[in-house]
C-alpha positions in Angstrom: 48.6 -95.6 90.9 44.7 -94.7 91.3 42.1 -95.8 89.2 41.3 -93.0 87.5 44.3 -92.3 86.5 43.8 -94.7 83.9 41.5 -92.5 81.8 43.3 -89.4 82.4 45.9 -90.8 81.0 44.6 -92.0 77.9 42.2 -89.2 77.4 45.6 -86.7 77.0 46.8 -89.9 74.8 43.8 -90.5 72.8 41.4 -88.1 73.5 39.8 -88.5 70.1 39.0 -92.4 70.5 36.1 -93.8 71.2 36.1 -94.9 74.6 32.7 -96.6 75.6 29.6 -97.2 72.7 26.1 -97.1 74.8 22.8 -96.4 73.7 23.4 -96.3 70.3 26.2 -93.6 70.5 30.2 -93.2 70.9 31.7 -91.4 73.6 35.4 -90.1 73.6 37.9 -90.2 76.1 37.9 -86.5 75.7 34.5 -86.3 76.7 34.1 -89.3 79.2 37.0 -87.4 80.7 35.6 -83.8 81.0 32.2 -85.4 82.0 33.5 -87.3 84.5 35.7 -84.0 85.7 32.3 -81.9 85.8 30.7 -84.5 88.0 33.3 -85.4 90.4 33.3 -81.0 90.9 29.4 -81.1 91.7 29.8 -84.5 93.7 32.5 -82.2 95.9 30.8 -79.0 96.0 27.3 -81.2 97.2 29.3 -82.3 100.5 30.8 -85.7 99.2 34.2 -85.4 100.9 37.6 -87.8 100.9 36.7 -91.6 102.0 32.9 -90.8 101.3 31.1 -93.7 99.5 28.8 -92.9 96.4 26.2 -95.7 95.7 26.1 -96.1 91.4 22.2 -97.4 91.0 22.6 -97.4 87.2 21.6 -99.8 84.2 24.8 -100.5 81.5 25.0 -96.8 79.9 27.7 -94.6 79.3 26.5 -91.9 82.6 27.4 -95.2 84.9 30.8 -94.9 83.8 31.2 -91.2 84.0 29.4 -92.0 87.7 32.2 -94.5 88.7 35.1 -92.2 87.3 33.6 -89.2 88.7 33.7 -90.5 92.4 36.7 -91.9 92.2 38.6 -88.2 91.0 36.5 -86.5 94.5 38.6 -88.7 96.0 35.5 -91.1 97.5 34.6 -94.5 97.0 32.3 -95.7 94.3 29.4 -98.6 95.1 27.9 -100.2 92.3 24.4 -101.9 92.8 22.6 -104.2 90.4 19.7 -102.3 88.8 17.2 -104.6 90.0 17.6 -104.1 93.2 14.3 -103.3 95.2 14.2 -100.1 97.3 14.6 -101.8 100.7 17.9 -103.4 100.0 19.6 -99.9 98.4 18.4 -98.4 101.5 19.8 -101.1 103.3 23.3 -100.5 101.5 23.0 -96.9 101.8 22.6 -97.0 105.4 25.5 -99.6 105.8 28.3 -98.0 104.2 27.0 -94.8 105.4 26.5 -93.6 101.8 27.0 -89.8 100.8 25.3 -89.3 97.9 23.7 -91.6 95.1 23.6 -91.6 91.5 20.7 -92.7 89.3 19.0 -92.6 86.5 15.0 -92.0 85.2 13.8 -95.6 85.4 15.4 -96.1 88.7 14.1 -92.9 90.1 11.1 -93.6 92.2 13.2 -97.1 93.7 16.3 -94.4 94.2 14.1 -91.8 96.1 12.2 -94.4 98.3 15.6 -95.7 99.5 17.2 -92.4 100.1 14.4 -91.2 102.3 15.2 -94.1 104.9 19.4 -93.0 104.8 19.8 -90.0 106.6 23.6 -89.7 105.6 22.8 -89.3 101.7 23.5 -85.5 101.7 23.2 -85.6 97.5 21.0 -87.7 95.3 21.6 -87.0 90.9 19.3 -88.3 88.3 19.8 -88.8 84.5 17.2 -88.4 82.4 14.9 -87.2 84.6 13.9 -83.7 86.0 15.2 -84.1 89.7 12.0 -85.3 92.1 12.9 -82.8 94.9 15.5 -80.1 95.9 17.7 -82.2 97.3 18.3 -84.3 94.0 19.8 -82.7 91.1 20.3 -83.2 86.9 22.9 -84.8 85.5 22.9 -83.8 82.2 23.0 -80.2 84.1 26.0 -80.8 85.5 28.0 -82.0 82.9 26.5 -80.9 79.6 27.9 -77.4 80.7 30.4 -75.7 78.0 32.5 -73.8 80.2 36.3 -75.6 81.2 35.5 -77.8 83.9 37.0 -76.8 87.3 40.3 -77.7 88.9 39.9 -80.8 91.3 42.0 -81.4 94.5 44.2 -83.9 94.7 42.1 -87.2 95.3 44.4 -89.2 97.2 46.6 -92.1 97.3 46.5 -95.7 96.0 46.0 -97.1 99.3 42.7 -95.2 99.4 39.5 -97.2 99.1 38.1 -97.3 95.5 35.4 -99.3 95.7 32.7 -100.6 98.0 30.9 -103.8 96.0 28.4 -105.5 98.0 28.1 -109.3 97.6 25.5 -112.1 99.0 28.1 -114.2 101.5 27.8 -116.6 104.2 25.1 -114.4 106.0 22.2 -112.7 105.3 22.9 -109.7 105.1 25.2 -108.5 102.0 28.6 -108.1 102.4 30.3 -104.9 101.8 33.9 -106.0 99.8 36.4 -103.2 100.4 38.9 -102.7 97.8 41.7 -100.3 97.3 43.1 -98.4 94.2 46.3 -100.6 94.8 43.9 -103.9 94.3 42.1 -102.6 91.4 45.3 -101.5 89.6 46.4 -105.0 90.1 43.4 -107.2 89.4 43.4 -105.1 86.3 47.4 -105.6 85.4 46.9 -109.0 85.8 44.3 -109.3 83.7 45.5 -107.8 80.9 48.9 -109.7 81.1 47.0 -113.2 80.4 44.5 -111.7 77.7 46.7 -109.8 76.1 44.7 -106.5 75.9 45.9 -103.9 73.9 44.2 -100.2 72.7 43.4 -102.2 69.4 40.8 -104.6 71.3 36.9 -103.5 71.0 35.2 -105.6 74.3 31.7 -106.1 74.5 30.0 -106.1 78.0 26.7 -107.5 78.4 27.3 -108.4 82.0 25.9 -105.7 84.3 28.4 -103.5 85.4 27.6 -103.9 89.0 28.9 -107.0 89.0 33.2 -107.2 89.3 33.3 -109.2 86.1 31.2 -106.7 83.7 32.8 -103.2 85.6 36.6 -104.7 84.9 35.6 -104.6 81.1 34.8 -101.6 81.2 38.4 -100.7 83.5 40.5 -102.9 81.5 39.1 -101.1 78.3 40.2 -97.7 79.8 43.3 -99.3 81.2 44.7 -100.1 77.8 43.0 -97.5 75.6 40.8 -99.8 74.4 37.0 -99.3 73.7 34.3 -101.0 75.4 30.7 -101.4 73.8 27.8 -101.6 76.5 24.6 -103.2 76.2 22.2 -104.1 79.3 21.6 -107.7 78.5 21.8 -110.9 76.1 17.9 -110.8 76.0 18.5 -110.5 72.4 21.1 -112.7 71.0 20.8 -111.6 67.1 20.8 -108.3 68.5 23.7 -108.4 70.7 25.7 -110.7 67.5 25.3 -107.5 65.0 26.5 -105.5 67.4 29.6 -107.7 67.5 30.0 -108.0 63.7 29.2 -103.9 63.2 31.8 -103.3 66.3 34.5 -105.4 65.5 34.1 -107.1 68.7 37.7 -108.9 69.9 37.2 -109.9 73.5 33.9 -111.0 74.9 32.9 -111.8 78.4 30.2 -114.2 79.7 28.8 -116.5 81.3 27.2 -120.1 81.4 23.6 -118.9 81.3 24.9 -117.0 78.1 27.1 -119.5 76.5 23.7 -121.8 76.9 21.6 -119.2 74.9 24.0 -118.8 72.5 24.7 -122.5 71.1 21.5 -122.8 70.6 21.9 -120.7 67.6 20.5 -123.0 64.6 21.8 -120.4 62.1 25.0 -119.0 62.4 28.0 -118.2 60.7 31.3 -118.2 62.1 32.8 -116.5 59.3 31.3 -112.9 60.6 33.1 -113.1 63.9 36.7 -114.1 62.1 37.7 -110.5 64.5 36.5 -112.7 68.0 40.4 -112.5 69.6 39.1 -114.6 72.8 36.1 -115.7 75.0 36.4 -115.5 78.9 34.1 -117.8 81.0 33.3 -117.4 84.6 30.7 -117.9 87.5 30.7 -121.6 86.4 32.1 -124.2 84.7 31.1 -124.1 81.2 29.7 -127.6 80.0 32.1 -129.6 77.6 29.4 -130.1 75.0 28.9 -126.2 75.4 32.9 -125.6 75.0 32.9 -128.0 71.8 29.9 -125.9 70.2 31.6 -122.8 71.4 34.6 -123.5 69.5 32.9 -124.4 66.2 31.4 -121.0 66.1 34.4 -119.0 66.9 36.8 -120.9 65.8 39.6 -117.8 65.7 38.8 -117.1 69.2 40.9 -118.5 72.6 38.2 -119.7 75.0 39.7 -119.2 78.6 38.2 -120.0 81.7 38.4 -118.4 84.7 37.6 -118.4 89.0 37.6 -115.7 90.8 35.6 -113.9 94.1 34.4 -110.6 94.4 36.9 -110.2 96.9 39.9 -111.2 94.5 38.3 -110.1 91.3 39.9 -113.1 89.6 42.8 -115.7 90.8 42.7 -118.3 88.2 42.4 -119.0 84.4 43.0 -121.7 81.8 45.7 -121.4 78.9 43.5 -121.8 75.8 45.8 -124.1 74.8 44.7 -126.4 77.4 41.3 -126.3 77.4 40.5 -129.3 74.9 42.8 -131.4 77.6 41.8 -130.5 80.5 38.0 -128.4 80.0 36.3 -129.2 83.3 39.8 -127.1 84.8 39.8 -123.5 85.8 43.8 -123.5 85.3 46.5 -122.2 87.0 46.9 -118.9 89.2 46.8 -115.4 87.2 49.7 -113.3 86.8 51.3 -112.2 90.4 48.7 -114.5 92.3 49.6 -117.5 94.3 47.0 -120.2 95.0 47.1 -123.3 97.6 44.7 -125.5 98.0 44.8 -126.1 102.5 43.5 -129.0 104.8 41.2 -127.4 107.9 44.9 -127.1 109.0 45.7 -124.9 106.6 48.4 -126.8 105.0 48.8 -127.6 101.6 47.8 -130.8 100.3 49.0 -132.9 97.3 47.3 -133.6 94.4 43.8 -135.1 93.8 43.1 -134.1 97.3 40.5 -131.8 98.2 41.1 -128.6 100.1 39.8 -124.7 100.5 41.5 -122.8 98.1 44.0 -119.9 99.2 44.6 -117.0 97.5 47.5 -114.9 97.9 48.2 -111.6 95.3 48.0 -107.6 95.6 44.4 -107.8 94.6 42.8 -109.6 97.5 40.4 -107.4 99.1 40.8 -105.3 102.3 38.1 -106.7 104.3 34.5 -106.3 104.8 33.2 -103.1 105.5 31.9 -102.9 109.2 32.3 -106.6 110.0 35.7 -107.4 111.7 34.8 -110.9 112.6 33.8 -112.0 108.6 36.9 -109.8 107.7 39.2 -112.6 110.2 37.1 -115.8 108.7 38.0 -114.4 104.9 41.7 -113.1 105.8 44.1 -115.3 107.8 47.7 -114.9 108.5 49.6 -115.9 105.2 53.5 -116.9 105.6 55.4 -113.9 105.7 54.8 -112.0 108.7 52.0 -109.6 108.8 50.5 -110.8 105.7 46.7 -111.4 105.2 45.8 -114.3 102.6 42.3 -115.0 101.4 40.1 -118.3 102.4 37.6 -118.5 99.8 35.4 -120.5 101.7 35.5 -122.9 98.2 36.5 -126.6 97.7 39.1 -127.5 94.8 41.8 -129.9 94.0 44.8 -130.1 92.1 46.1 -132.4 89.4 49.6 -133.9 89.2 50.5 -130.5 86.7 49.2 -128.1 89.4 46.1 -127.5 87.2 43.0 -126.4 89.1 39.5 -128.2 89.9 36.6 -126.5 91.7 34.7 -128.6 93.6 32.1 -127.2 95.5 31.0 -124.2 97.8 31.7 -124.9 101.6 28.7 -122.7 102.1 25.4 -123.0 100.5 25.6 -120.1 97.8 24.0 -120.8 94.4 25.3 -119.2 91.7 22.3 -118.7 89.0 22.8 -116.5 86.0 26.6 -115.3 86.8 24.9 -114.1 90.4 25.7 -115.6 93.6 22.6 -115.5 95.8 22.2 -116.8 99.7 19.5 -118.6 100.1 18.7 -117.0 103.6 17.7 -113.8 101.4 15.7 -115.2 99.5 14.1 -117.5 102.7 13.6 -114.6 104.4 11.4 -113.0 101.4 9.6 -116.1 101.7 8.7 -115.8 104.9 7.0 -112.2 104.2 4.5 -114.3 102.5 1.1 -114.7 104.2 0.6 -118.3 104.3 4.4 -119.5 104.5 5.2 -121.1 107.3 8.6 -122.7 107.0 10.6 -122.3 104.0 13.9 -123.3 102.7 15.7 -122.4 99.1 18.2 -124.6 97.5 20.0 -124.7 94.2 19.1 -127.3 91.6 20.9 -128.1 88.2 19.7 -126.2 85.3 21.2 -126.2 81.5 20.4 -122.8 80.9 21.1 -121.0 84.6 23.6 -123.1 85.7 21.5 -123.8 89.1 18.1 -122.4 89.0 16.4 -121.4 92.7 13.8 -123.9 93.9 12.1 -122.8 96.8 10.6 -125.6 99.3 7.2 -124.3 101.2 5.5 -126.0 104.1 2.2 -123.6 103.9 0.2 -123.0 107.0 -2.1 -124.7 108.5 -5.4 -124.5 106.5 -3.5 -121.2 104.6 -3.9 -121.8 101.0 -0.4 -120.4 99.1 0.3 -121.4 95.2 4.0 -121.6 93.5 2.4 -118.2 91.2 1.5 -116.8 95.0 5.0 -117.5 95.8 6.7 -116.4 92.4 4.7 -112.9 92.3 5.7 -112.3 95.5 9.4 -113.0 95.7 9.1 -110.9 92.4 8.0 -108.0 93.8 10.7 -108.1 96.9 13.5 -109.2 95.4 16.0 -108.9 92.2 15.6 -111.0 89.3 17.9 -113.4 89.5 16.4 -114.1 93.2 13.1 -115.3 92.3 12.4 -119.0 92.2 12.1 -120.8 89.2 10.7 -123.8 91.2 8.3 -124.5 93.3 7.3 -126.8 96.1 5.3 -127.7 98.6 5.8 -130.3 101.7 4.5 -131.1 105.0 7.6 -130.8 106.8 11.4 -130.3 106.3 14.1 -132.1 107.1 16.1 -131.2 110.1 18.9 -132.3 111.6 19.0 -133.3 115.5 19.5 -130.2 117.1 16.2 -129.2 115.1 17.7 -126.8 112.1 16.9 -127.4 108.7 18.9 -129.5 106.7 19.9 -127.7 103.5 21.9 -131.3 102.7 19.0 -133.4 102.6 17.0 -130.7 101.3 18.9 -130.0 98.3 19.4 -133.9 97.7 15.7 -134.7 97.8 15.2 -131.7 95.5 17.5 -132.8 92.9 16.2 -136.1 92.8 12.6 -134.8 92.8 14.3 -132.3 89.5 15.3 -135.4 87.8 
């Protein structure tokens, strides 16, 4: 089965149900399907072809998911990118995967246009809200605001097809390009919806951006089902973002420890208006237990489950509700059809309280990543049936005597900060843009609010004079959000190891130690 199958069929179903509330409006299958249908037609007829990719530079709005479902009935490959994302590094995407078109919106425009002047293979650029800037960029409300039936599509393809091109920060530098099939999709989504439950009754909020796996599966495990999925671009505004719950009948909502910490810090609230809450999902981190007890006194009728997962599994774990007041530092047992090992450097399994990478075997695990053959071997390795592929996640866990799950650390130096994962080297490599700068080194330091917040360590040239708000504005203006330091400091020297690199070890220990 494809992916867009899934609103096809439930827009013949349920045509007259709202499918996605955005903006202040409801949308209809009916009409996200006919939209989506008018799109995918223009997407064709502008030269996007079978196996093409389609970057989605969008904010949380209902044209982003007509975007997604259009590309995916041409028959291409949809990319999602954060909205934040400064014009070098779409451009940098767009040249990577080879991109054949983009969609956009208004606000985005000008970043959109920069980065599709530096791709020569982006045949088709289409803007919402906004008169196109040039004649090679066209209107989306033009395109599928039209009255007229919307025209026959070819056949798309198969479910081995690719679906979906997300790009993720990794081991290196440069972002990742996570290759992932209809046949993955389809399943990461089945498998999700066994262990919540989901059902064309549930109403699921999304505040997480969509270009992120967890906030885009709300929105596919909302159309999967026949469910409806209510959009909004942030948290920013928590009383906000708690009417909408109350005035949507909100029963499934996802988030994540930088959210849960905003919202038990409610001093009025009253749990009696949420009584509709079915469950709360938890990844990116380990929620704090004081944040799980408070989380449970406000919605009390709600199943808090947490869960682990990669970008390039979607998800492979999640904790029973049932288990959560027993065992709440746990992210659980494997999701329905997954298998999960924790392995020695040997790759064999170990036994409980030991600690080990952790294995992922299931339908779901990603393809590979795009254009990089020797990542794609470190990630996938021979599993135990014969030509199998199972997925090293590159992260540290143990196992209790019940087979319960423990995540441990990150063999890599990641930091996850506000649900994102960011590589310090992208952010280091900002920093060195910076007149002035000349080492620098970015590690991750505990934060109630952020999880880990990003502290940035500076050994300023000599005689240059460089302040943290020198620092700050400038990784600002280069980078996403969620990339810019919180913290800053400045040193004489860095530590380094014998063979003269820096040691991120001893550098993230003193900065700890300096946060405390």
């Amino acid at each position: 089965m494809r992916v867009e199958r899934f609103l096809a069929d439930n827009a013949r179903r349920l045509g007259d149900k709202t499918a996605v509330v955005a903006g202040g409006r409801r949308y209809t299958y009916a009409e996200l399907d006919r939209k989506s249908d008018r799109l995918a037609a223009a997407l064709i007829a502008g030269g996007v072809g079978r196996g093409d990719r389609v970057v989605v530079f969008m904010d949380n709005c209902f044209e982003a998911v007509i975007a997604i479902f259009a590309v995916l009935k041409a028959g291409a490959a949809f990319s999602p990118m954060n909205p934040s994302t400064k014009a070098d590094k779409v451009a940098l995407v767009l040249n990577d995967c080879r991109a054949a078109a983009i969609v956009t919106q208004k606000r985005l425009a000008a970043v959109a246009t920069a980065a599709a002047s530096q791709a020569p293979s982006v045949v088709l650029g289409i803007i919402a809200g906004a008169a196109p800037p040039g004649q090679a960029w066209r209107s989306f409300e033009a395109i599928v605001e039209r009255t007229d039936p919307p025209p026959a599509l070819p056949p798309p393809g198969i479910s081995i097809d690719l679906a979906m091109l997300i790009y993720t920060s990794g081991s290196t530098s440069r972002p990742k390009g996570v290759m992932m099939t209809h046949d993955n999709m389809v399943a990461a989504t089945s498998s999700c919806i066994a262990y919540l439950g989901n059902h064309e009754g549930d109403v699921l909020l999304c505040v997480l951006p969509i270009s992120h796996s967890y906030g885009l599966y709300q929105v596919i495990t909302a159309i999967a089902v026949g469910a409806t999925v209510v959009l909004e671009k942030s948290f920013t505004f928590r009383q906000t973002v708690f009417q909408r719950m109350v005035d949507e009948g909100v029963t499934g909502f996802a988030l994540v420890p930088t959210i849960a910490a905003i919202i038990v810090q409610a001093k009025v609230f009253d749990p009696d208006r949420f009584r509709g809450l079915r469950y709360i999902t938890n990844a990116a981190a380990a929620l704090p237990t004081a944040h799980i007890r408070r989380l449970r006194e406000m919605f009390p009728s709600a199943q808090l489950i947490s869960m682990y997962g990669q970008t390039e599994c979607k998800r492979c774990t999640y904790l029973p509700s049932e288990e959560i007041d027993r065992r709440p530092d746990s992210v659980g047992i494997a999701i329905p059809n997954t298998e999960v090992t924790v392995v020695d450097e040997r790759g064999d399994r170990v036994g409980p309280g030991i600690v080990g990478e952790l294995v992922v075997r299931g339908p779901h695990v990603m393809k590979g990543y795009w254009g990089n053959p020797a990542l794609t071997d470190q990630a996938l390795r021979p599993g135990p049936l014969p030509g199998e592929k199972v997925l090293h996640t590159g992260d540290l866990f143990r196992a209790d005597a019940d087979g319960f799950l423990y995540f441990v650390c990150r063999k890599d130096d990641i930091i996850k900060t506000r649900g994102e994962k960011v590589d310090p080297r992208e952010v280091e490599n900002v920093l060195h843009g910076l007149p002035g700068v000349a080492e620098a080194a970015v590690v991750g330091v505990d934060d109630p609010i952020l999880g880990h917040a990003i502290k940035a360590v500076v050994v300023p040239g000599d005689g240059a004079a460089v302040s943290a708000e020198d620092v700050i504005r400038h990784c600002a203006r280069h980078s996403e959000d969620f990339m810019v330091p919180k913290y800053v400091e400045f040193r004489r020297t860095l530590p380094k190891t014998d063979s003269g690199k820096i040691s991120r070890r001893l550098l993230a220990t003193n900065a700890m130690e300096a946060a405390e």
